[in-house]
C-alpha positions, -999 to 999 in steps of 0.1 A, spaced: -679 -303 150 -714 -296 165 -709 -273 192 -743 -277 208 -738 -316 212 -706 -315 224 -705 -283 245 -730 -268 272 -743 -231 267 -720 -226 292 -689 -239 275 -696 -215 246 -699 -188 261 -668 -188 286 -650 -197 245 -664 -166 232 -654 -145 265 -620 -162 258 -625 -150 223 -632 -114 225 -608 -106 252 -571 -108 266 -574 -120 304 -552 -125 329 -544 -152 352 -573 -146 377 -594 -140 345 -598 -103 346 -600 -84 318 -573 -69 301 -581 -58 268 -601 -65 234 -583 -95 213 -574 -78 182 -537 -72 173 -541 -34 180 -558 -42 214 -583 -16 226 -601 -10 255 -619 -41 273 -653 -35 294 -656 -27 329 -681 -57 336 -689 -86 312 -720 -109 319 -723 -139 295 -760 -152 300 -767 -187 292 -803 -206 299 -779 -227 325 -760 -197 344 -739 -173 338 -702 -161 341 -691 -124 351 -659 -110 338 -641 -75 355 -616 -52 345 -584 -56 360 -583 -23 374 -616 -30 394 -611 -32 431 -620 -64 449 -648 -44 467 -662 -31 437 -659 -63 420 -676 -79 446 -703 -55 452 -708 -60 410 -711 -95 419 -739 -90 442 -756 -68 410 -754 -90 391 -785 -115 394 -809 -119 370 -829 -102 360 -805 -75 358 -806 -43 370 -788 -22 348 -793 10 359 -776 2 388 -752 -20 371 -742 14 355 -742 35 390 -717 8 404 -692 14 375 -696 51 374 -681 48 412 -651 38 390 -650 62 357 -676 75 335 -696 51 316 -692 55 277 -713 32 264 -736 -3 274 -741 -34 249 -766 -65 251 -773 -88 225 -775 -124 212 -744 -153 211 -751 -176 186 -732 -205 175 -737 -222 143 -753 -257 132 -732 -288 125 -747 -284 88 -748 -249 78 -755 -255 35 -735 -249 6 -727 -213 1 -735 -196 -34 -706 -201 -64 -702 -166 -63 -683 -170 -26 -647 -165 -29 -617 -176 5 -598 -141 -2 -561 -149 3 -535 -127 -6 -538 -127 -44 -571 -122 -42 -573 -90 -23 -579 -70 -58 -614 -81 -51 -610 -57 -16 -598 -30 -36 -637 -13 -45 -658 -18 -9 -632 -31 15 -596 -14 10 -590 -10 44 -594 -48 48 -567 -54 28 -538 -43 52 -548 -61 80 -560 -95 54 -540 -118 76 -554 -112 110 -592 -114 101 -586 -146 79 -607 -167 75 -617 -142 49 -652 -151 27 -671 -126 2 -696 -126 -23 -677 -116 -55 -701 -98 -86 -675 -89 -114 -645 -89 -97 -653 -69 -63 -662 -85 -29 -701 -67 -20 -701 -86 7 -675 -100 37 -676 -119 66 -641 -122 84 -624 -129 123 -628 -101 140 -612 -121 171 -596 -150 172 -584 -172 197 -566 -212 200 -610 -227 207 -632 -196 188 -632 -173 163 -656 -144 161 -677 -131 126 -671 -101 117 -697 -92 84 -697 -63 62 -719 -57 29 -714 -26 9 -748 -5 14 -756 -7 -23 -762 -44 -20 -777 -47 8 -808 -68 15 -799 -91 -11 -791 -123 10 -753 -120 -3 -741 -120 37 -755 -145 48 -740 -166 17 -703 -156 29 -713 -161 63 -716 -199 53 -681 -202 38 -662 -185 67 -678 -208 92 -671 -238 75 -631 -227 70 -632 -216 108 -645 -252 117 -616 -266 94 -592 -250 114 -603 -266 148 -619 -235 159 -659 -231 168 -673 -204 150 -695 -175 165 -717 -151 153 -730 -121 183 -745 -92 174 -769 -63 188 -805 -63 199 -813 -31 179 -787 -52 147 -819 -56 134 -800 -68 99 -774 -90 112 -800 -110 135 -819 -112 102 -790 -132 91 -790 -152 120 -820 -165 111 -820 -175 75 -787 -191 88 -805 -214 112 -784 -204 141 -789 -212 177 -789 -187 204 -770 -202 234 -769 -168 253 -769 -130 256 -738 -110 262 -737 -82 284 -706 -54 286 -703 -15 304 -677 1 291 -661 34 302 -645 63 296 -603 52 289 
């Protein structure tokens, strides 16, 4: 599955808004997608080099939500992006940064990449015990093993029926090694195999993880833009 070939900027980026969070029927945002839910963004902007699509909160009213949609033009204006929602409740925090998805060929991954299933979670146990409980919901589940402990993970940290969002952790002791990106490779590959499109979205100030990106080879396809406030 290439998802560039077969799907427009646009297409990936209303899968990864499906992805991250719970909507409901008029597509309004409900909450994160994770088992324990959480608290979904005011405003969501998905920037793509072909358009872009705006998510709200379900609690927005329609005039705020349409006054946000008048805002909401490129280039943006986020300062008053941010005075818009604060009409609402108190803004906690704001997030931009790249969407990638991932090449129809990303390589081999390195021997010493392990799928942890559930006999395997002894090689949590070291750097990533609190992984352990909740194994099931983040699988796939890759990491770079050295003697029998995982120093490096990449996992789902949302999942839904088209997309699954990386999640990647490395222990800070083995950091700057190259051992992410490795288990990066495997998780995509087994996220592919299950009829999903991986994705892989980070920060602009992720200085690290969009390091990875790019020994990865991946290709941007848009920017993700989220206030959230005060619960």
């Amino acid at each position: 599955m290439n998802p560039i070939s077969n799907l427009s900027p646009m297409d990936m980026m209303k899968i990864q808004a499906d992805t991250l969070y719970t909507m409901d029927d008029q597509q309004r945002l409900l909450s994160i997608n994770e088992p324990d839910g959480g608290q979904a963004p005011a405003l969501f902007i998905g920037m793509t080099s072909v358009g872009q699509c705006s998510y709200y909160h379900e609690q927005l009213s329609s005039t705020l939500i349409e006054e946000l949609g008048c805002d909401t033009k490129l280039p943006l204006d986020i300062a008053k992006l941010i005075q818009r929602v604060e009409t609402f409740k108190p803004v906690k925090s704001v997030w931009m940064g790249p969407a990638y998805a991932f090449p129809e060929k990303c390589g081999e991954w390195h021997p010493n990449v392990q799928l942890i299933e559930s006999h395997r979670t002894f090689l949590l146990e070291e750097h990533f015990p609190d992984l352990i409980e909740r194994l099931h919901e983040k699988m796939p589940v890759a990491a770079y093993v050295i003697e029998n402990s995982a120093v490096a993970v990449c996992c789902s940290a949302r999942v839904s029926k088209q997309g699954a969002e990386a999640s990647l952790y490395t222990a800070p002791n083995f950091r700057g090694q190259g051992y992410a990106a490795e288990a990066v490779k495997c998780w995509q590959y087994h996220v592919k195999e299950s009829g999903r499109i991986p994705i892989y979205s980070t920060s602009w100030d992720n200085i690290a993880s969009q390091i990875v990106a790019h020994k990865l080879g991946l290709i941007q396809f848009g920017m993700d833009f989220s206030i959230t406030t005060s619960s």
